[in-house]
N, C-alpha and C positions, 0 to 999 in steps of 0.2 A: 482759634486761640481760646485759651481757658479762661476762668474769671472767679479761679475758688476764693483768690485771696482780697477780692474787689467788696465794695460796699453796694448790698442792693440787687446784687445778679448772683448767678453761678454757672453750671453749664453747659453750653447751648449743643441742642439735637439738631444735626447738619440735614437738610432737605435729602440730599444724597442719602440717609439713612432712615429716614421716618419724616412722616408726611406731618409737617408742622403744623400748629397750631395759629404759631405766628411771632415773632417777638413783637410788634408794634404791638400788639393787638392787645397787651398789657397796661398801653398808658394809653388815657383818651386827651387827643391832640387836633387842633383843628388842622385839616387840610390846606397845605401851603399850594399847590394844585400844581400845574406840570411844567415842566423845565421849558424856558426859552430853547427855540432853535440856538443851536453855538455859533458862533462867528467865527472868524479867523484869528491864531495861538496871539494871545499877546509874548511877543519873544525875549527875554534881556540876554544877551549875549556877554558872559562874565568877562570871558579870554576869546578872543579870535579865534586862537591856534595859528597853523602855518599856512592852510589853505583856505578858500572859500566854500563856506559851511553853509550862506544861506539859501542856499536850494535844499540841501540836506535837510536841515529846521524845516523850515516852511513844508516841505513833505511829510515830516514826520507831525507838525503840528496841521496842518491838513488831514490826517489820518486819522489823529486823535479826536478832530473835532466832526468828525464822518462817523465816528464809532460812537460819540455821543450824544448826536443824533438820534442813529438808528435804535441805542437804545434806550436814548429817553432823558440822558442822565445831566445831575445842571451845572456840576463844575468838577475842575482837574488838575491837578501840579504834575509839570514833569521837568523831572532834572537830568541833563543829558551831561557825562562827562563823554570826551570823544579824544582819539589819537592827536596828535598836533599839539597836544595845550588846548585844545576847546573846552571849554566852558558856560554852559547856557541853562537858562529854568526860564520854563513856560507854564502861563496860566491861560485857562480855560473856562467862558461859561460863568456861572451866577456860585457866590458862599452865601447867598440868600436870596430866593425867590420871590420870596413876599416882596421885600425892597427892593428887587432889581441890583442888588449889588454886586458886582465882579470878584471872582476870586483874585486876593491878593497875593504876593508873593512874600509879605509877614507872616501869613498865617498858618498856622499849625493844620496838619492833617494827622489822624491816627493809622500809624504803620502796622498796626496790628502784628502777625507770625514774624516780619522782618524782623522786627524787636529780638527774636529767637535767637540770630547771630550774633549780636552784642550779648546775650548771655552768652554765647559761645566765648565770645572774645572775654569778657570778665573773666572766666575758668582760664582760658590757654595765658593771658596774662597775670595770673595767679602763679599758675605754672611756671611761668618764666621769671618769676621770683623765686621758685623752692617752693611754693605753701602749699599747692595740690600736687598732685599725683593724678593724672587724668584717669588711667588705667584703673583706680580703686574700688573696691566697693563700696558701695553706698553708705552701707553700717560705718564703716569704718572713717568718714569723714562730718555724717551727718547722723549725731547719735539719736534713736529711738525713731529712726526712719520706717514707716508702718511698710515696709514690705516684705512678701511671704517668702521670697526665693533671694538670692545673693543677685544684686543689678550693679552693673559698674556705672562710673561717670558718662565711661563713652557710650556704653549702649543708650543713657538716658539722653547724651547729644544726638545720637546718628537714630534715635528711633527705633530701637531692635530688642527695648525694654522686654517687651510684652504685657505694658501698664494700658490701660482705658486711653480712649482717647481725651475724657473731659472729666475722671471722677474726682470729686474731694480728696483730699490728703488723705482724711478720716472720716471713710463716707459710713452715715448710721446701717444703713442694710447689710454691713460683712462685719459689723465687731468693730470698727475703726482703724479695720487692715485692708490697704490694697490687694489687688489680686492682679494676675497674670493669667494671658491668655496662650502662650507659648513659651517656651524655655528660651530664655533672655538670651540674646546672642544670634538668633536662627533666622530671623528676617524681620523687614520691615512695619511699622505698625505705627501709626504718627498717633503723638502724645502729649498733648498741655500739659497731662499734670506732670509728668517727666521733667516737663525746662520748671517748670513750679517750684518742683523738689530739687531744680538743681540753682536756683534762686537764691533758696533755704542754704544750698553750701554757700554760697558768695558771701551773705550774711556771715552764715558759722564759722567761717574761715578770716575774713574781715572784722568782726565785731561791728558793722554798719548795718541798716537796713539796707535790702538789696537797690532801693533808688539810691541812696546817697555812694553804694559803693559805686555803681553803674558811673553815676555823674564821673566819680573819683578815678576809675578804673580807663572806663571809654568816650564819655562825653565830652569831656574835655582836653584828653590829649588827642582825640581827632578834631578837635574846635567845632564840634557843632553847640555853636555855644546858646543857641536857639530851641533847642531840642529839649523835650521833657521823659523823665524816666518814669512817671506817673499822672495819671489822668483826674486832674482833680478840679472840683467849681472854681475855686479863685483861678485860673487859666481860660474860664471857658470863653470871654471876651475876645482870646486870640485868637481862636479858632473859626473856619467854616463852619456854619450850622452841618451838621450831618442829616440825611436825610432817610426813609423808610418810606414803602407805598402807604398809601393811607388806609389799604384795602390787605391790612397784615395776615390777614387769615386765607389768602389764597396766594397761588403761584404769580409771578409777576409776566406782565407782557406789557411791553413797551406802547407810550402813550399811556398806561396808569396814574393816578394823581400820585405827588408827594406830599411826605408827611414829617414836619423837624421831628427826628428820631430824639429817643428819650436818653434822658445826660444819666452816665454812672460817672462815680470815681474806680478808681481802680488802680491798685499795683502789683499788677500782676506780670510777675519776668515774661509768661509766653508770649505779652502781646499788647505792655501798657505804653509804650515810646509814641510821642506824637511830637513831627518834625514840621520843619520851613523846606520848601524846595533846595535852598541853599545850603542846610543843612546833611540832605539826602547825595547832593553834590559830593562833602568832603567823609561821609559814608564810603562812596563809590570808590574815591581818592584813596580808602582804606581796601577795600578788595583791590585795588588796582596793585598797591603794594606788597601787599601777601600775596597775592596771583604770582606775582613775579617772584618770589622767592625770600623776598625781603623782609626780615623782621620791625630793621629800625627801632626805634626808642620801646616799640611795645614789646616785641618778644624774640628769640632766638628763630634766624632763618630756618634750621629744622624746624622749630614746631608752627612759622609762618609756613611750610611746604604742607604739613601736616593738617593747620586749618583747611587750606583749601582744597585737601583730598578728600574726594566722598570714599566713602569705607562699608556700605550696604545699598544693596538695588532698592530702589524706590517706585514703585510702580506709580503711586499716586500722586506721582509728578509728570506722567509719562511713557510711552516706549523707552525704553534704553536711558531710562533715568535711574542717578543714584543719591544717596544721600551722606552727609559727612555732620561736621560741625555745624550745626545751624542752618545750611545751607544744602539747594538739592545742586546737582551737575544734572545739564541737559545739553542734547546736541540739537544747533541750529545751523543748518545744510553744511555739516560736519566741523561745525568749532564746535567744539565744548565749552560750555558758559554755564556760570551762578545764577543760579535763580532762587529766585522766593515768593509767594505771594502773602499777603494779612487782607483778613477778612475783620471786622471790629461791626456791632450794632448800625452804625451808620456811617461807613468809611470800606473802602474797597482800595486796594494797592498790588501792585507789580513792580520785580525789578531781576534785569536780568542784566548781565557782564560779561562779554566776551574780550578775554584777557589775550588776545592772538590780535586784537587792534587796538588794548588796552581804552576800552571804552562800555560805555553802560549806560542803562535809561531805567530811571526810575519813576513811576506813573503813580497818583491816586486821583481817585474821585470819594466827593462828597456821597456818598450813597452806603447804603446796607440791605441785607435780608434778602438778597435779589440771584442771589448765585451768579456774582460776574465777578470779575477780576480783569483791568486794564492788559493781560497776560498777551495780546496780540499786538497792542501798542507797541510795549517792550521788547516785544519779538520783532516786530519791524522795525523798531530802531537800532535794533544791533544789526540788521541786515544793512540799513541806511550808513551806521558807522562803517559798517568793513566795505562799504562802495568808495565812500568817502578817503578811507584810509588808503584803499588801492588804487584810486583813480580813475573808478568805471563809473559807468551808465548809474544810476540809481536805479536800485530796485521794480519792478512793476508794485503797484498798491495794493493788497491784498483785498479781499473781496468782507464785509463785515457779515457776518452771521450770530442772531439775537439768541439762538436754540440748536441744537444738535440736527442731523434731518432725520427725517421717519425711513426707515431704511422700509421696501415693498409696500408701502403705503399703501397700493390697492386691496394688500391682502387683508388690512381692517374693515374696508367700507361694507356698509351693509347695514340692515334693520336687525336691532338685537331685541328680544323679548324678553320677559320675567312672567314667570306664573302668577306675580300677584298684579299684574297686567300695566307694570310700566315697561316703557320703551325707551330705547336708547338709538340715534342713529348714528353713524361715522359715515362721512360724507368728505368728499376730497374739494382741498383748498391748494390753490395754485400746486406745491409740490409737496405737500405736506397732506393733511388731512385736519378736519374742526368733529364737532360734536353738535348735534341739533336735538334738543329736547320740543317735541310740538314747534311753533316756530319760532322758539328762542336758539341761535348757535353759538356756541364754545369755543376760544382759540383751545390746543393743544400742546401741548411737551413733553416729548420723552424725558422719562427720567430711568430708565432702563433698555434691557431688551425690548420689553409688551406691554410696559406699565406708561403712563401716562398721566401728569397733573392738567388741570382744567379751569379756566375762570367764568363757564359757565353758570350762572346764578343759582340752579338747581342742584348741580354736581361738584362744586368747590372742594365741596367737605371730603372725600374721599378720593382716593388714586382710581383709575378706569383701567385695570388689568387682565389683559389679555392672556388667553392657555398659552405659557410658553410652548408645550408638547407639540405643540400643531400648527402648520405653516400655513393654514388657510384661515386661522383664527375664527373659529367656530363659535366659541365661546367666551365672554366677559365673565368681571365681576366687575361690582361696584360695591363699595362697602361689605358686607356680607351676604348681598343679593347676587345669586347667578344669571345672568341672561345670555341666550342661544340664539345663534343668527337664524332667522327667519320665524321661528319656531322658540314658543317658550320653553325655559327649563326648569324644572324644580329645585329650590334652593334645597340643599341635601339640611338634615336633624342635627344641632348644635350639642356636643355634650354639656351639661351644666357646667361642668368646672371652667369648660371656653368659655363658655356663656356667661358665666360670675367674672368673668375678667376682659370679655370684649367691650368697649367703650373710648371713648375719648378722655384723655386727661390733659391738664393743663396748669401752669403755672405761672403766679404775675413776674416770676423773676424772668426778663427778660432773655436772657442765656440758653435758661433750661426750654423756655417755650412748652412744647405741646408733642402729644403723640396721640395717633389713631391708631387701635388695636382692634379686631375684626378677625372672627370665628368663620372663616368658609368650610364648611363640614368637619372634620375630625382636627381641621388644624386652623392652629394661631397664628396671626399673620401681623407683624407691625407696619402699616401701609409704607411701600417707598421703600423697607429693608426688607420683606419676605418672613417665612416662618419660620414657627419660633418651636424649641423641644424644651420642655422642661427638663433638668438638671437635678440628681440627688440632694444637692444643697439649700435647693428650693427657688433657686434661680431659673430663670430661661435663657436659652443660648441661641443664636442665628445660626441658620443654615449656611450664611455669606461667608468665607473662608475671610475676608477681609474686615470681618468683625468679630473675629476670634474671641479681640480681648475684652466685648463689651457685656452687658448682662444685664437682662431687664427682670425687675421683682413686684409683685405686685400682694399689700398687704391691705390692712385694717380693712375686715369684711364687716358690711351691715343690710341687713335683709338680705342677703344671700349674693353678694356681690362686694368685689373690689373696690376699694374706695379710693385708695393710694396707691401707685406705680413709680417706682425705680428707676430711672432708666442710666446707667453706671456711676448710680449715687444719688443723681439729681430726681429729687422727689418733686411728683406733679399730685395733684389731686383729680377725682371726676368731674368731667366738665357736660351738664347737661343744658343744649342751647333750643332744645325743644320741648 
């Protein structure tokens, strides 16, 4: 989620694309240290339904509390609607470690991207007044709209913009104009500042701020009368503490200490909503109605069919995923069901809805920065609901996994060399592989095909990537160092201009974080995204077909080096920690 329009952040470089710096790593916080073991869901059961649902619960909240275990984490809401009239929210785990406190079932969590489809819903409810025209363009609803090419409403719902995934409205590096990475209309591309700018219509169209239309529009005629449209300090007493490793400057591995993550406000449409379990309940009760075709008080049944049609493929939801209003469609062992996840500084959520048993689970935990998403919870509770709804067997449990696996693992292991006489080893761990510098060893994480993050002491700071070219993986980098199995290699001659701009930067805004840039011979490399071509415009562009629309700039030279980098807007400065 974005955070241009929030006080204090802006915004954030995904792990998946560049090797972070860290967002904790921004405010110093003393160490709340590591999550209680979880016990068993506390369950409240709103409605019965028709049948008997607690083996179904207790499964589901058994799973939930097995998944936060393994990875660490110290508390959880989940709101399960289910077929029959069921109605139940469960809590999970510590809303404060320090104290030993249990999460309650008043307390607000940050939905982060969910927030997405209530802007959706504000628009299509608009619409079902006369006042938008969803089809429109951009200029034509929201005047002095900074973009270069003609974007409709819908493409800025369904993500086919072809805007940044995280840039300012009016970022300093283009002029105070957006830019586009493909001709709007042609495919997927997911985009905060997109639902930002589509915020900015609910405002323009309304004469409200976009929290107070939101409250006006959707918070209230679905009664979540709990729920917040903005993240701000006088709230922060309802809330779970949200939590961060304490150790924000490397990749996370379970068993890591926690750290109370640092408080923004924020209203920002992609991703400022923070809910009560209960709340997320009569959310569900709203997809359950549009699922079915039904408009009801909010909008005309055509344009309730129309919300919940996705209308472009999504890949970054999935195989056979697509994307619509706010919301992706994905198949679970062939229903098609909603889903969503939010990602927030110190909050993580899922929610998915399978409208063929008319039921849905919706998950958070207190945690951030961590690259999880409850996304297997919610997946096994829709599997749990359509057992339930059909009258079989419940599900088998699915198996919990902290990491992706190392797909030929043996083909890393081996001693790697460097000419300037450090060593690196890859050595194999149960089914995986670690790293051993002398006798210190590293856990391991793919974060690609042959890249890999590390929380080795020595090796944190940079990604460990492997030649893709070659299946016997002959050769590493680390940072801008080449090393060769068995045998050292020579780091290949830097051009200056890489060299003027390889370095680490960083920023205390929590969002933006950090990026490592790293010269391996003739080319620039932003660790975790790949290399980089400069651009006629004076930008640089990614190799990654999935980062089309992003652009990293690097300006204010002093002594023959970059001082400042861009990364689609959000400015970091050089960050030297040696």
């Amino acid at each position: 989620m974005s955070s241009r329009a929030s006080r204090g952040h802006g915004m954030q470089i995904n792990r998946r694309w560049a090797l972070g710096l860290g967002a904790a790593a921004s405010v110093a916080l003393a160490s709340a240290g590591r999550a209680a073991t979880v016990g068993a869901a506390r369950i409240n059961v709103l409605a019965p339904g028709a049948g008997d649902a607690g083996a179904m619960l207790k499964a589901l909240g058994d799973y939930a509390a097995t998944e936060m275990n393994a990875w660490g984490l110290p508390g959880m809401t989940l709101s399960v609607r289910g077929p029959k009239g069921l109605r139940a929210v469960m809590t999970l785990g510590l809303s404060d470690i320090e104290r030993g406190l249990p999460v309650r079932p008043d307390q607000l969590f940050q939905i982060g991207s969910i927030s997405k489809s209530l802007v959706a819903l504000c628009l299509y409810r608009l619409a079902a007044q006369g006042r938008l025209n969803l089809d429109a363009p951009m200029a034509e609803v929201l005047p002095g709209v900074p973009l270069p090419v003609p974007v409709t409403v819908q493409q800025l719902l369904e993500h086919s913009s072809g805007l940044a995934h995280d840039a300012p409205l009016f970022p300093r590096v283009n002029g105070n104009m957006l830019w586009t990475g493909f001709t709007p209309g042609t495919r997927f591309s997911y985009s905060n500042t997109g639902y930002d700018l589509l915020g900015h219509v609910v405002s323009q169209i309304t004469g409200k701020t976009y929290a107070a239309a939101c409250r006006e529009l959707v918070l209230v005629p679905l009664g979540m009368t709990h729920a917040e449209p903005v993240i701000v300090a006088r709230d922060r007493p309802r809330y779970a503490i949200g939590y961060v490793p304490t150790l924000g400057d490397r990749v996370y591995f379970p068993g890591a200490e926690w750290t109370a993550g640092p408080w923004f406000d924020a209203d920002i449409p992609a991703g400022s909503v923070a809910a009560t379990p209960a709340d997320m309940l009569r959310y569900l009760d709203m997809l359950a109605q549009l699922a079915a075709g039904k408009g009801g008080a909010l909008m005309t049944d055509a344009l309730a069919k129309r919300f919940v049609t996705a209308t472009v493929d999504a890949p970054d939801f999935g195989k056979g995923a697509r994307y619509g209003a706010g919301l992706a469609t994905i198949d679970i062992d062939d229903h098609k069901c909603l889903h969503h996840t939010g990602g927030m500084i110190s909050f993580s959520s899922s929610m998915m809805f399978d409208a063929a048993v008319d039921g849905g689970v919706f998950a958070s935990s207190n945690v951030g920065n961590i690259n999880y998403r409850p996304r297997e919870i919610t997946r096994y509770g829709c599997r749990l609901l359509r057992a339930y709804a059909e009258g079989k067997p419940l599900p088998e449990t699915p198996a919990v996994r902290t990491q992706p696996p190392v797909e030929d693992p043996i083909n890393y292991i081996g001693n790697y060399r460097a000419a300037n006489g450090s060593a690196i080893d890859i050595v194999p761990y149960f089914d995986g592989i670690a790293v051993r510098v002398g006798s210190v060893y590293g856990s391991m994480k793919p974060i690609g095909a042959t890249n890999f993050l590390t929380d080795h002491p020595a090796l944190y700071a940079h990604e460990i990537a492997f030649d893709a070219g070659s299946t016997t993986r002959d050769r590493l980098w680390w940072g801008g160092t080449l090393y060769g199995r068995d045998a050292p290699l020579a780091t290949p001659p830097v051009p200056a201009k890489l060299a003027a701009r390889a370095g680490s930067y960083y920023s205390s805004d929590s969002w933006v974080g950090g990026i490592s840039v790293v010269a391996r011979g003739d080319t620039l490399v932003a660790e975790g995204a790949g290399p980089l071509s400069e651009s006629p415009d004076g930008s640089w562009r990614f190799a990654d077909s999935e980062m089309a629309a992003e652009r990293l700039w690097f300006d204010a030279p002093l002594a023959g080096r970059m001082q400042r980098a861009s990364f689609s807007g959000g400015d970091m400065w050089r960050f030297n920690d040696v």
